[in-house]
TIVO-2410 file (N, C-alpha, C; in nm, 3 decimals):
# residues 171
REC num residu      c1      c2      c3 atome chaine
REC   1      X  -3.495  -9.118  -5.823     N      A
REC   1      X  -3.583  -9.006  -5.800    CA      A
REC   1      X  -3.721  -9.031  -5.862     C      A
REC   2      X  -3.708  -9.078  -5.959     N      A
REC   2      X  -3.864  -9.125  -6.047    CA      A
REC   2      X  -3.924  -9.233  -5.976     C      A
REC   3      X  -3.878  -9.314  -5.929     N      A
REC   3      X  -3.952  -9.387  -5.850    CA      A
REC   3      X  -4.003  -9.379  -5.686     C      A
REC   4      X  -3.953  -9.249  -5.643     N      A
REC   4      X  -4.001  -9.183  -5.533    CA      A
REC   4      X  -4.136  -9.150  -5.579     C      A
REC   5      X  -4.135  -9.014  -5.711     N      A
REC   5      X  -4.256  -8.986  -5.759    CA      A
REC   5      X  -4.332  -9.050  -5.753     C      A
REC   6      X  -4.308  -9.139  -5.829     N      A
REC   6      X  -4.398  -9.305  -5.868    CA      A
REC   6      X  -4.492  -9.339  -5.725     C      A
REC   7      X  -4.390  -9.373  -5.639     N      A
REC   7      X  -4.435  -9.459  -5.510    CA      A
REC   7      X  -4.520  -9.367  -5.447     C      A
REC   8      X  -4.471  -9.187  -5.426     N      A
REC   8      X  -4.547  -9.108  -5.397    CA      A
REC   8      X  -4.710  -9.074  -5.478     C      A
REC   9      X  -4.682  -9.090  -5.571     N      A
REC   9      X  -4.834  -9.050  -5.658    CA      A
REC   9      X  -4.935  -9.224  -5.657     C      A
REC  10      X  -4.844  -9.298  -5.662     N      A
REC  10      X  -4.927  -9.460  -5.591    CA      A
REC  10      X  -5.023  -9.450  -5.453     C      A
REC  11      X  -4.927  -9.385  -5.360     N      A
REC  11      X  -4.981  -9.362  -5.179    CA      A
REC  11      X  -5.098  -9.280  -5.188     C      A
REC  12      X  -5.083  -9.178  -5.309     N      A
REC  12      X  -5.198  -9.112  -5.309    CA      A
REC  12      X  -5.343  -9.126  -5.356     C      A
REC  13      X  -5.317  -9.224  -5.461     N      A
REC  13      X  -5.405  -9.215  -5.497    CA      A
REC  13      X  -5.508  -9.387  -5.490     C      A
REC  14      X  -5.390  -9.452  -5.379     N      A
REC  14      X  -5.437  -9.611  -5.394    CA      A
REC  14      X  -5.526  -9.593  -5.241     C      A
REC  15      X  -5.563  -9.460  -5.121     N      A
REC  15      X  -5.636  -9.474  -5.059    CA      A
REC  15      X  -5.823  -9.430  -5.109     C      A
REC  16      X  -5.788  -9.380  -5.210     N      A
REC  16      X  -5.924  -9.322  -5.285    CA      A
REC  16      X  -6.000  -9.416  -5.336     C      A
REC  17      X  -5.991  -9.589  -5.290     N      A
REC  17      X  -6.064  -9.683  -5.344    CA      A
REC  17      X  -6.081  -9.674  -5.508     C      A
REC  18      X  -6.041  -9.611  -5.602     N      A
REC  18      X  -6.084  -9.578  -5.701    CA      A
REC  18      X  -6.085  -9.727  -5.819     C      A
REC  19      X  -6.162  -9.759  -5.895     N      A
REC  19      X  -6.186  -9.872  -5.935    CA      A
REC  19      X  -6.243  -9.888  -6.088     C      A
REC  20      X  -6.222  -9.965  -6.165     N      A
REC  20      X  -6.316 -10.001  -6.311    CA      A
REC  20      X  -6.283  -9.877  -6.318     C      A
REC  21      X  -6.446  -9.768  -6.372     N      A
REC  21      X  -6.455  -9.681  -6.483    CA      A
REC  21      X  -6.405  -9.573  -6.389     C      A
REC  22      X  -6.418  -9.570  -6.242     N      A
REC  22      X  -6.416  -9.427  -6.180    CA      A
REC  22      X  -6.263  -9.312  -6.183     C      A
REC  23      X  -6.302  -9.250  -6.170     N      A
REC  23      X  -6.138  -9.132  -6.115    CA      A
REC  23      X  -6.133  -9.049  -6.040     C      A
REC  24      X  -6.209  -8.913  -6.067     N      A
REC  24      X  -6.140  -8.779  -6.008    CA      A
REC  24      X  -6.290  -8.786  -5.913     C      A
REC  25      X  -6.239  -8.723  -5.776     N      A
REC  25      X  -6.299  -8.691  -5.688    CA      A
REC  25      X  -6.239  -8.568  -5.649     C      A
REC  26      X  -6.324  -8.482  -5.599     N      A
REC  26      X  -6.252  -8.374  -5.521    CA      A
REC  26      X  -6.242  -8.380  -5.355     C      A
REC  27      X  -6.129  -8.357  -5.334     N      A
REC  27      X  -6.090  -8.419  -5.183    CA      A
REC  27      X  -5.998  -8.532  -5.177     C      A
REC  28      X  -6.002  -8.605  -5.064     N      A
REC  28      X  -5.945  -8.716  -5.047    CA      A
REC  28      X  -5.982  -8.800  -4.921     C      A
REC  29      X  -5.946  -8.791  -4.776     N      A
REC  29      X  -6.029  -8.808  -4.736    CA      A
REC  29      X  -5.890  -8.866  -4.611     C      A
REC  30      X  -5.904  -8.921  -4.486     N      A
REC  30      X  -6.067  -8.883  -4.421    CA      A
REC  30      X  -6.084  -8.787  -4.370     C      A
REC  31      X  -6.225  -8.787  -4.417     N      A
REC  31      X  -6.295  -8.652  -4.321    CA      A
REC  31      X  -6.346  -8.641  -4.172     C      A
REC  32      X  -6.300  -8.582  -4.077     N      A
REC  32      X  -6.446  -8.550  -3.992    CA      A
REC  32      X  -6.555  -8.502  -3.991     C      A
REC  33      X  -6.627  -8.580  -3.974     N      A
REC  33      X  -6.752  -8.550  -3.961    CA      A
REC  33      X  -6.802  -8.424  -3.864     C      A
REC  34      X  -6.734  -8.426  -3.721     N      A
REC  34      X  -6.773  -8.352  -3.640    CA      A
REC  34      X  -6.711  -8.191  -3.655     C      A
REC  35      X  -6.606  -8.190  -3.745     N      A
REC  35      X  -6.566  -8.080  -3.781    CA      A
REC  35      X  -6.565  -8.021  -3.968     C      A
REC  36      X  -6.589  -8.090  -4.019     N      A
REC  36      X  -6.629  -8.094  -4.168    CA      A
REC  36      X  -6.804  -8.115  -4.180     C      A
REC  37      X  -6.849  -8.006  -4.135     N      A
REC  37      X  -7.007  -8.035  -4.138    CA      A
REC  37      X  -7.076  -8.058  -4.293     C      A
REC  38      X  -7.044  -8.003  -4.374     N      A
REC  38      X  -7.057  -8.010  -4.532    CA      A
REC  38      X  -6.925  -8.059  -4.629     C      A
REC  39      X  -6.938  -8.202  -4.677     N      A
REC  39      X  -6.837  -8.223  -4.750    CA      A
REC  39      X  -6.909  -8.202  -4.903     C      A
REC  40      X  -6.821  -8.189  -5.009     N      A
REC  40      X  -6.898  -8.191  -5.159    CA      A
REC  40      X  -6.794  -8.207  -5.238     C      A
REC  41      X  -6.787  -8.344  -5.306     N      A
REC  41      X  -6.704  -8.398  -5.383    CA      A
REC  41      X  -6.795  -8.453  -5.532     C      A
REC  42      X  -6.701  -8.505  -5.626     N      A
REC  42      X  -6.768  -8.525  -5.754    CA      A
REC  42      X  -6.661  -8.664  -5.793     C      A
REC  43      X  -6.762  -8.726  -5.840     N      A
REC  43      X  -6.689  -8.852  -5.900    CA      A
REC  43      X  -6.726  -8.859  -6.037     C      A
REC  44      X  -6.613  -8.848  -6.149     N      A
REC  44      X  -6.663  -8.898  -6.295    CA      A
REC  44      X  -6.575  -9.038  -6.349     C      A
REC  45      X  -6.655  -9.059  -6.453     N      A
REC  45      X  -6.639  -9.169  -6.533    CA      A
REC  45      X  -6.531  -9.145  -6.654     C      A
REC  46      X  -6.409  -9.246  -6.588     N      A
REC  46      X  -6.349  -9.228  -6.773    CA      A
REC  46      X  -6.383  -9.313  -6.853     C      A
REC  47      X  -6.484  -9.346  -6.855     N      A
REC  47      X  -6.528  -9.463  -6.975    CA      A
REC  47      X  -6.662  -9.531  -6.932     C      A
REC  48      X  -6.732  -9.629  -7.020     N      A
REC  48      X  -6.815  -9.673  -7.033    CA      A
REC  48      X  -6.787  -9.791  -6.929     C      A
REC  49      X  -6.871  -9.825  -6.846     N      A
REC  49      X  -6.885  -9.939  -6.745    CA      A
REC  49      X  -6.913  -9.921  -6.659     C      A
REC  50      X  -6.891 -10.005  -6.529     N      A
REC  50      X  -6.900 -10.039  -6.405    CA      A
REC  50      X  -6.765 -10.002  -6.329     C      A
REC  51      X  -6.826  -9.941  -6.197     N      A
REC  51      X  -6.735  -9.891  -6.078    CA      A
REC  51      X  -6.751  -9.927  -5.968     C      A
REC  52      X  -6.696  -9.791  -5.921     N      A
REC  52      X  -6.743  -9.739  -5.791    CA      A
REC  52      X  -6.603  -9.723  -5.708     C      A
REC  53      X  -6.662  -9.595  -5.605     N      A
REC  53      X  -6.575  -9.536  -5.534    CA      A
REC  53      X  -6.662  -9.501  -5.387     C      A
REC  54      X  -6.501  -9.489  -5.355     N      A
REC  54      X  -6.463  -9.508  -5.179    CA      A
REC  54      X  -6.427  -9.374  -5.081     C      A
REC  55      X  -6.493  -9.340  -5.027     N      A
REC  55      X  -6.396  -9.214  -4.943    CA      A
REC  55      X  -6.456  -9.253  -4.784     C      A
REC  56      X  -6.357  -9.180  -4.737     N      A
REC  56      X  -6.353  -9.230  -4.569    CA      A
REC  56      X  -6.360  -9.126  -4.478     C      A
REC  57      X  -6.439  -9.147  -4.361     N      A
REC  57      X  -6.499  -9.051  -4.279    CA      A
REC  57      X  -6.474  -9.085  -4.157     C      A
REC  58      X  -6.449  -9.001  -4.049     N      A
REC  58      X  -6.446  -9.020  -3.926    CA      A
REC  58      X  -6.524  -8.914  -3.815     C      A
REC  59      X  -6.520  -8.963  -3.672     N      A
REC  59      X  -6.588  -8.883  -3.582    CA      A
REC  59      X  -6.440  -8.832  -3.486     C      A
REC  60      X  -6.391  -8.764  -3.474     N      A
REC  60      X  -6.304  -8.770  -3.356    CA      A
REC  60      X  -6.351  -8.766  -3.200     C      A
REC  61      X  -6.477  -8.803  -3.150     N      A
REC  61      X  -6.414  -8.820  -3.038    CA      A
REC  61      X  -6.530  -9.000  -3.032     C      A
REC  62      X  -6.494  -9.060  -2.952     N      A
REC  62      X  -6.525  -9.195  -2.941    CA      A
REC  62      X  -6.712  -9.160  -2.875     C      A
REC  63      X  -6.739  -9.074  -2.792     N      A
REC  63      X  -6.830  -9.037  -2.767    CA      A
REC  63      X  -6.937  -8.969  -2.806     C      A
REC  64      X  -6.900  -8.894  -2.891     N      A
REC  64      X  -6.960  -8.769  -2.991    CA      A
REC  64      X  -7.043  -8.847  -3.125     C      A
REC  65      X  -7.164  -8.797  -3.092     N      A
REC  65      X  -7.252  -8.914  -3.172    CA      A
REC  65      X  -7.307  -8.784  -3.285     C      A
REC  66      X  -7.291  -8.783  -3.465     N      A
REC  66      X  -7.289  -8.713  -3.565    CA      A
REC  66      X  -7.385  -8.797  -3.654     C      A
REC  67      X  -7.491  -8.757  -3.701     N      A
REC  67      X  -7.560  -8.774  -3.812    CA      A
REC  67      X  -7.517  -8.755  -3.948     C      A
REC  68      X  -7.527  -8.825  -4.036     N      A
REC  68      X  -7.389  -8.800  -4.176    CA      A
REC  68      X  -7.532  -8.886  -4.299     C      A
REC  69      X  -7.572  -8.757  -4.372     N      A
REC  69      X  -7.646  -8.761  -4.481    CA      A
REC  69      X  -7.570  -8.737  -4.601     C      A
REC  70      X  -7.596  -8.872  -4.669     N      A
REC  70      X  -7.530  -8.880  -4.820    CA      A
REC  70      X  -7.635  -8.823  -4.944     C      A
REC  71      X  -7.597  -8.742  -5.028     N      A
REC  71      X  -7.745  -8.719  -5.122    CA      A
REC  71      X  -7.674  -8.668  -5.284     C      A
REC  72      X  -7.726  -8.743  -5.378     N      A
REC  72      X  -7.680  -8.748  -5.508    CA      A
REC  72      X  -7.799  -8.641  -5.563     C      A
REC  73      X  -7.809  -8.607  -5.701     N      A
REC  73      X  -7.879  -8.559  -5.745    CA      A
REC  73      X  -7.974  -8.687  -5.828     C      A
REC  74      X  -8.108  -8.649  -5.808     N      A
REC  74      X  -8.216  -8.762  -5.853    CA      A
REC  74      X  -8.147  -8.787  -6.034     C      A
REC  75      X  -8.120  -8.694  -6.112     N      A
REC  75      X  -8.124  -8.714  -6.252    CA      A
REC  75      X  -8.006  -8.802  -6.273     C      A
REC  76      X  -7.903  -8.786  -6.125     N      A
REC  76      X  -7.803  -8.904  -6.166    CA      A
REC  76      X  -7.816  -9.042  -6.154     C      A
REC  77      X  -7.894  -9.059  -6.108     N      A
REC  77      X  -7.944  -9.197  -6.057    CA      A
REC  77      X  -7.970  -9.265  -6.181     C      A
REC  78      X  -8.091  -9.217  -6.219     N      A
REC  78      X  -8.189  -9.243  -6.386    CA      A
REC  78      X  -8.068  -9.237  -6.462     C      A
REC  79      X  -8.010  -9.129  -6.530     N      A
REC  79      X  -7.923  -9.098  -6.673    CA      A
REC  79      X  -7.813  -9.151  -6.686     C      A
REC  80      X  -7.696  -9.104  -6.591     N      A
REC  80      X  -7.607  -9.086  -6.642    CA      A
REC  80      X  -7.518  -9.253  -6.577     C      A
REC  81      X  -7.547  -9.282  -6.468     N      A
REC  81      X  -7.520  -9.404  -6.387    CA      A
REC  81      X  -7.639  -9.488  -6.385     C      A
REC  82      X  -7.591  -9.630  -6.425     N      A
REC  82      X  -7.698  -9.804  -6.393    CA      A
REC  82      X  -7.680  -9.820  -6.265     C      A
REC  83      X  -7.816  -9.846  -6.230     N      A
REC  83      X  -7.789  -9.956  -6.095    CA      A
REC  83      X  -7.694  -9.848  -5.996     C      A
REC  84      X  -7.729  -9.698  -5.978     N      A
REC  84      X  -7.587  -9.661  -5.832    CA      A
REC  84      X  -7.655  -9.687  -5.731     C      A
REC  85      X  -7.568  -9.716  -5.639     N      A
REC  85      X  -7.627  -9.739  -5.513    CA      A
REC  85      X  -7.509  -9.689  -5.426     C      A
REC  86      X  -7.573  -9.655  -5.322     N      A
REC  86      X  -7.477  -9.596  -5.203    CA      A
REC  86      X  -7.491  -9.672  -5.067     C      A
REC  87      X  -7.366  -9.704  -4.981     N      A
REC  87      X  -7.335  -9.764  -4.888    CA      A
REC  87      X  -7.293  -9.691  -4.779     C      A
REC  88      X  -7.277  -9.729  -4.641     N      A
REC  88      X  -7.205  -9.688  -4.537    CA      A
REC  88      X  -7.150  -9.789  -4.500     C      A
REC  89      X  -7.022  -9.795  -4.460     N      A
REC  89      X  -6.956  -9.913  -4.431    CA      A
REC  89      X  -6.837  -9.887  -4.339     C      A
REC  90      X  -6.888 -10.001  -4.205     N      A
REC  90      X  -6.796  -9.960  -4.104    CA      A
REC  90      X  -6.696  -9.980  -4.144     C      A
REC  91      X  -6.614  -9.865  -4.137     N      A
REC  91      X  -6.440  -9.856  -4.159    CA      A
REC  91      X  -6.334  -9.959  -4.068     C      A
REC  92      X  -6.361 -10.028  -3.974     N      A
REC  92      X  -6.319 -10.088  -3.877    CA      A
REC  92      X  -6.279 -10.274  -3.940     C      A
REC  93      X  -6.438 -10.311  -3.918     N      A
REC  93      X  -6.471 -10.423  -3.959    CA      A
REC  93      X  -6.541 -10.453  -4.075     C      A
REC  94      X  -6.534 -10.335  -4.165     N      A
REC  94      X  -6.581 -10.350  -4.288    CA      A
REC  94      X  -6.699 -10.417  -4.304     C      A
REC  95      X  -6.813 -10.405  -4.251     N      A
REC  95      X  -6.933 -10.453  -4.229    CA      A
REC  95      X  -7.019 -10.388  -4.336     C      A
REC  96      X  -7.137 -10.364  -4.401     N      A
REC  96      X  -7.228 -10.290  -4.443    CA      A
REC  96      X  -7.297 -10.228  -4.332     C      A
REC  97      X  -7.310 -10.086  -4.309     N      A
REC  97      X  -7.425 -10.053  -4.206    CA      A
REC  97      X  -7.549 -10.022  -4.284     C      A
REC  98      X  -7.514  -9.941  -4.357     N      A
REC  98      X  -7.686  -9.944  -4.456    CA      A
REC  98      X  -7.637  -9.920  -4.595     C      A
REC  99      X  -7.752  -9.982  -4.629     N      A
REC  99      X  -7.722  -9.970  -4.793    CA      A
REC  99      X  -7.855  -9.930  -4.902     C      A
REC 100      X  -7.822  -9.890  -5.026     N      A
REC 100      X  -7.991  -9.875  -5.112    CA      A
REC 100      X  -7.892  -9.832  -5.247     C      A
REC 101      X  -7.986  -9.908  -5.316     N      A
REC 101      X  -7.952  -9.883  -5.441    CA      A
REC 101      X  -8.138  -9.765  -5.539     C      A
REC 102      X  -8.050  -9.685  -5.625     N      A
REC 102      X  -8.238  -9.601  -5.684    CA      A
REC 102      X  -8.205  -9.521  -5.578     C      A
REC 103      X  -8.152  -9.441  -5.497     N      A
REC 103      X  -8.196  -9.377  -5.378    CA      A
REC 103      X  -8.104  -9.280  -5.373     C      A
REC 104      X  -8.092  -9.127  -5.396     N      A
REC 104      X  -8.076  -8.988  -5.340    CA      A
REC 104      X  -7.996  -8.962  -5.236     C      A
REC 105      X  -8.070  -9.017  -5.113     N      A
REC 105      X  -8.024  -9.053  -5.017    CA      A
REC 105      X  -7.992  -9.125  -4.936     C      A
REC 106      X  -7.881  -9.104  -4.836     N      A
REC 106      X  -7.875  -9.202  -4.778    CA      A
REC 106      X  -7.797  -9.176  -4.617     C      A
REC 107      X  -7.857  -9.195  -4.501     N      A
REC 107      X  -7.796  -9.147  -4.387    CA      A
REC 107      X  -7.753  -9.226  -4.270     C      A
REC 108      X  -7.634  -9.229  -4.198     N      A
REC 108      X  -7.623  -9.302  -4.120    CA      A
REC 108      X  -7.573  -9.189  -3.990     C      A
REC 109      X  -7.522  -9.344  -3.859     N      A
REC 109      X  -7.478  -9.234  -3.768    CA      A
REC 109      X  -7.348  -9.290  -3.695     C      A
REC 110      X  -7.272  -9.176  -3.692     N      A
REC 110      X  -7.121  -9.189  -3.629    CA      A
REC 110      X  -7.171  -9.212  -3.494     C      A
REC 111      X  -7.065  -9.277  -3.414     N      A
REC 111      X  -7.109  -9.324  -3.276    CA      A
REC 111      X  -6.971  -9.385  -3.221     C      A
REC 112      X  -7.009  -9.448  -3.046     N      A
REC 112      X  -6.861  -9.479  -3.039    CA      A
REC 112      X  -6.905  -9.633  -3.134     C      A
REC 113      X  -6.975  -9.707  -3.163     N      A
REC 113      X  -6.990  -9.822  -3.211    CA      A
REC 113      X  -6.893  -9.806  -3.372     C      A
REC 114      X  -6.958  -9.676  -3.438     N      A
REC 114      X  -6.889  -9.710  -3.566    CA      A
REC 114      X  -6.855  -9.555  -3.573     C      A
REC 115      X  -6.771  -9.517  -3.556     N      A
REC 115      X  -6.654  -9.376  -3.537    CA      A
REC 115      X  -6.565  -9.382  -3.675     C      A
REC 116      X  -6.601  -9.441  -3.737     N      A
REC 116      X  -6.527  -9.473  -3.883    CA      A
REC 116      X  -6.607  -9.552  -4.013     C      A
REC 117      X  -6.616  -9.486  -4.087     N      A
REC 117      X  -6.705  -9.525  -4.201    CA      A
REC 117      X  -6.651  -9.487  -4.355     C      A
REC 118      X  -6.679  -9.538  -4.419     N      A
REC 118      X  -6.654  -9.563  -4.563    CA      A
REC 118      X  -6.792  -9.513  -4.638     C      A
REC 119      X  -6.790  -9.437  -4.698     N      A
REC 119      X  -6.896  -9.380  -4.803    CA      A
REC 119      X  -6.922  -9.438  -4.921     C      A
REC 120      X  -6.945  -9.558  -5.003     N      A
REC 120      X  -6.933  -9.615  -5.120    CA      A
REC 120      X  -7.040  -9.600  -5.210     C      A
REC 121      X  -7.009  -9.558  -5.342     N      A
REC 121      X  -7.101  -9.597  -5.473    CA      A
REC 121      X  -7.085  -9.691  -5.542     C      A
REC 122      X  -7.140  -9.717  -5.592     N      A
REC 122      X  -7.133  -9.856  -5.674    CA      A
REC 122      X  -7.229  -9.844  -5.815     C      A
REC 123      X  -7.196  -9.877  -5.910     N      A
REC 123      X  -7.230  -9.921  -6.011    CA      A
REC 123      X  -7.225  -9.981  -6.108     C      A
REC 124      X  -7.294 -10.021  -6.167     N      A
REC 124      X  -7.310 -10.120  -6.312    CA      A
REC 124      X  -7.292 -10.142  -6.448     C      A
REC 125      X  -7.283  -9.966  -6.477     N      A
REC 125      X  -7.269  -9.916  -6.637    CA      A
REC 125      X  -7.268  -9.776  -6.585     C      A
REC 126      X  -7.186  -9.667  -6.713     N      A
REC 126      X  -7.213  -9.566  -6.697    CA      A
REC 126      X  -7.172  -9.513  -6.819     C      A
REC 127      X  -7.175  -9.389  -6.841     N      A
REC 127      X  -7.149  -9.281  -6.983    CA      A
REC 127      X  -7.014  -9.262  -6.969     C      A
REC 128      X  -6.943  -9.278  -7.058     N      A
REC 128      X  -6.836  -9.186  -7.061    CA      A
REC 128      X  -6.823  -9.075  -7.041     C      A
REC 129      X  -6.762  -8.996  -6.971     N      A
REC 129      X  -6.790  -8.867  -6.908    CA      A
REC 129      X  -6.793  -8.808  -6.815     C      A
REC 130      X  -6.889  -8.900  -6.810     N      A
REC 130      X  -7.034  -8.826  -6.727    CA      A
REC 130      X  -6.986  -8.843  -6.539     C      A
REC 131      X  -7.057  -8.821  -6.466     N      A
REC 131      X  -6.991  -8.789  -6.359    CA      A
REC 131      X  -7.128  -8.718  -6.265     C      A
REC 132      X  -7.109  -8.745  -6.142     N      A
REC 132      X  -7.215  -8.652  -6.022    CA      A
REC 132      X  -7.127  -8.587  -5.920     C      A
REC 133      X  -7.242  -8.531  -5.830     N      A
REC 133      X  -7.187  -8.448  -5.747    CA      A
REC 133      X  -7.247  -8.477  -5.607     C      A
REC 134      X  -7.157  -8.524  -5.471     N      A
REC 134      X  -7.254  -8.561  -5.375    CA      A
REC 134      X  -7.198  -8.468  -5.280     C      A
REC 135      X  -7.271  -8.514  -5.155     N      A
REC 135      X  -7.307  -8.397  -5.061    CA      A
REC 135      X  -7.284  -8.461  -4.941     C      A
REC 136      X  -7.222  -8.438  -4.823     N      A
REC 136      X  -7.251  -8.520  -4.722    CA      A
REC 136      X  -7.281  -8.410  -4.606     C      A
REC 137      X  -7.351  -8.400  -4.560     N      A
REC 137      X  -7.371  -8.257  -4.442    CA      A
REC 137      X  -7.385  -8.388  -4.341     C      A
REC 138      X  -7.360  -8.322  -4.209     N      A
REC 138      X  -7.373  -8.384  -4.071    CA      A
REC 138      X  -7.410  -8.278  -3.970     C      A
REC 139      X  -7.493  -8.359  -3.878     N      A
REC 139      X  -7.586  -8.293  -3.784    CA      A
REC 139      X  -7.511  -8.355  -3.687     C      A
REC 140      X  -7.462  -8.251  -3.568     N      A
REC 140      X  -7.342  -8.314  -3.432    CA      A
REC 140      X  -7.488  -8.317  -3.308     C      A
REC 141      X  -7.473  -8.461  -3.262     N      A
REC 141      X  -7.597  -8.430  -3.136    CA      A
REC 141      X  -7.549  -8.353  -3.034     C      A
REC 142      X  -7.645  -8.339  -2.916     N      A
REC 142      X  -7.584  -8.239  -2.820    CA      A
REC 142      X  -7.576  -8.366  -2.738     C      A
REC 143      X  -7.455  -8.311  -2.683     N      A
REC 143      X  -7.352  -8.388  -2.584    CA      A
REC 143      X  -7.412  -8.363  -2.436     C      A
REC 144      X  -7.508  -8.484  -2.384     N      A
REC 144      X  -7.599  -8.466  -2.253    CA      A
REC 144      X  -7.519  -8.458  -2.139     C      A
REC 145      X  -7.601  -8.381  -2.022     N      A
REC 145      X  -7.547  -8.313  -1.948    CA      A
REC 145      X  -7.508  -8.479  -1.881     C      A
REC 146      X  -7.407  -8.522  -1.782     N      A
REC 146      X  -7.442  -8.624  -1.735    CA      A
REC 146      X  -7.450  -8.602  -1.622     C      A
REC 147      X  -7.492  -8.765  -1.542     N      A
REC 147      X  -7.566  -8.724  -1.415    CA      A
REC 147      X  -7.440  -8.713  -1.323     C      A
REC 148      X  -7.348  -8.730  -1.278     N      A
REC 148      X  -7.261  -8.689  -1.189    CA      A
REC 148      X  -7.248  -8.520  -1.202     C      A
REC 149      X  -7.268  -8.479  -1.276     N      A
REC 149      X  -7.254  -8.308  -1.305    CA      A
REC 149      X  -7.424  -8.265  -1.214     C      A
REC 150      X  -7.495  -8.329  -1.256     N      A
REC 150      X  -7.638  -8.315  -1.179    CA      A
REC 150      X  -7.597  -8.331  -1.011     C      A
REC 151      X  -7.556  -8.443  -1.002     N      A
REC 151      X  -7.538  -8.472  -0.862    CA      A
REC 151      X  -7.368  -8.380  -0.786     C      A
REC 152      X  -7.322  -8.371  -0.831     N      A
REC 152      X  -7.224  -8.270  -0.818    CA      A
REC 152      X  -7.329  -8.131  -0.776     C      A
REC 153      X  -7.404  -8.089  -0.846     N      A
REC 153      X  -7.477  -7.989  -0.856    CA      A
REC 153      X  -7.559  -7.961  -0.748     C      A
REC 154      X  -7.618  -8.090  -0.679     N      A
REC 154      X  -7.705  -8.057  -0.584    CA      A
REC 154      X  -7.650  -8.076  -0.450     C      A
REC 155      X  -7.508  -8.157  -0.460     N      A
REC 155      X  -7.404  -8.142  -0.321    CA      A
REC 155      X  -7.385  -8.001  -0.307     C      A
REC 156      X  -7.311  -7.919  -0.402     N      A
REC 156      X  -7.311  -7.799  -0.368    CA      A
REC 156      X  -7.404  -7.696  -0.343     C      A
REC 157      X  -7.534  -7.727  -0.403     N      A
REC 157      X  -7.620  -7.640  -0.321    CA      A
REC 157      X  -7.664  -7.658  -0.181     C      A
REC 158      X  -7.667  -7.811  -0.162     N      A
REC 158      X  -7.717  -7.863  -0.032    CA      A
REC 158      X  -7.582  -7.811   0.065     C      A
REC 159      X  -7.483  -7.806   0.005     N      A
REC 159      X  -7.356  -7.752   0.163    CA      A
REC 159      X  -7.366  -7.623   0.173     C      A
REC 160      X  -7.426  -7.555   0.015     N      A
REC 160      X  -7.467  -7.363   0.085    CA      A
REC 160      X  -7.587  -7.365   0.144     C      A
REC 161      X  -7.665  -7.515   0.142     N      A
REC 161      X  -7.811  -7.423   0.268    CA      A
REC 161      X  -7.783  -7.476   0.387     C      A
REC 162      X  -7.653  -7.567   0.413     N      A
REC 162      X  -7.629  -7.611   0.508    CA      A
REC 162      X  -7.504  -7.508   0.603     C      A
REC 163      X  -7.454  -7.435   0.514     N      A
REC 163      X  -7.351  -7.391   0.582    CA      A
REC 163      X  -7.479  -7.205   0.565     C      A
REC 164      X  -7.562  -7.200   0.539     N      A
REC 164      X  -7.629  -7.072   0.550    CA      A
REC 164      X  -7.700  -7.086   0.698     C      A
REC 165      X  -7.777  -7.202   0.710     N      A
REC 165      X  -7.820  -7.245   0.864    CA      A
REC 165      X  -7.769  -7.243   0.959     C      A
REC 166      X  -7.648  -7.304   0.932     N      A
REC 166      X  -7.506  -7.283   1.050    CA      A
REC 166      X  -7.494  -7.140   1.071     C      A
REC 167      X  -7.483  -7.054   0.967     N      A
REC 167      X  -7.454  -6.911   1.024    CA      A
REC 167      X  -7.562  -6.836   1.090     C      A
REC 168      X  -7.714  -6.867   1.024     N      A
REC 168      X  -7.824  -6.773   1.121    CA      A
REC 168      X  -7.824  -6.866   1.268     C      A
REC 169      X  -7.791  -6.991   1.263     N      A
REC 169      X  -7.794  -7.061   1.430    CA      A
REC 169      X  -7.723  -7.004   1.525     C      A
REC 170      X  -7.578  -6.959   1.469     N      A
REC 170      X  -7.481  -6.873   1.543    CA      A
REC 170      X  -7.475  -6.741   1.549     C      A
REC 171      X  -7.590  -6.689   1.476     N      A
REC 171      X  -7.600  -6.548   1.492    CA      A
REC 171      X  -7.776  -6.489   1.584     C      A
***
């Protein structure tokens, strides 16, 4: 039975990338993006060093293209964390899509190309303690009309001025 626990509290907590100094986040993850418009989680430090942590994001539909802004607070950057820097990283092929270290923010975009992404911080040194709070809001684009719906559109008007002619010819 203890090693159910065990294996169970392992599954949980070995997808949270969690690493070196980092721990508690609130959440877990993954998120959608297209339906989780505001995520807000906190990562602290149990000790003095170098980290960094991982959480994972998705788009559900392969088409549905979502804007996904990462943003720390400026005083965490300077004080309490060396060197953080924040990543987007395709969840797929584990690629970097953008990266910056010194930087607040940071935004990328869900798409069918990368429909899966990894949110990462990283750092160098930190306070014991100490800990931030990030933010991820997403902006969903509008889903364009496409052109078969256009052209669909003008068959059916063109067979009501065609079948309206037919009736004043016969009347």
């Amino acid at each position: 039975m203890h090693k159910i626990a065990l294996f169970t509290l392992a599954a949980i907590i070995a997808p949270l990338g969690v690493s070196a100094a980092t721990i508690a986040a609130e959440g877990g993850g993954p998120y959608d993006v297209t339906s989780d418009t505001l995520f807000t989680g906190i990562v602290t430090s149990s000790g003095d060093g170098a980290g960094s942590y991982i959480l994972d994001f998705f788009t559900s539909g392969a088409t549905q293209e979502a804007v996904a802004n990462a943003a720390v607070t400026e005083a965490t950057i300077n004080s309490s964390f060396t060197d953080l820097s924040m990543s987007w990283i395709d969840g797929l092929a584990l690629n970097t899509i953008v990266s910056a270290a010194g930087v607040d923010q940071l935004t990328t975009v869900f798409n069918g190309m990368y429909p899966v992404q990894q949110l990462r911080f990283d750092w160098t040194d930190s306070v014991n303690g100490a800990g931030f709070r990030f933010d991820v809001t997403t902006t969903i684009a509008a889903v364009p009309l496409p052109a078969s719906a256009l052209l669909l559109l003008t068959a059916f008007a063109g067979a009501g001025f065609a079948g309206r002619k037919r009736k004043t010819q016969t009347a």
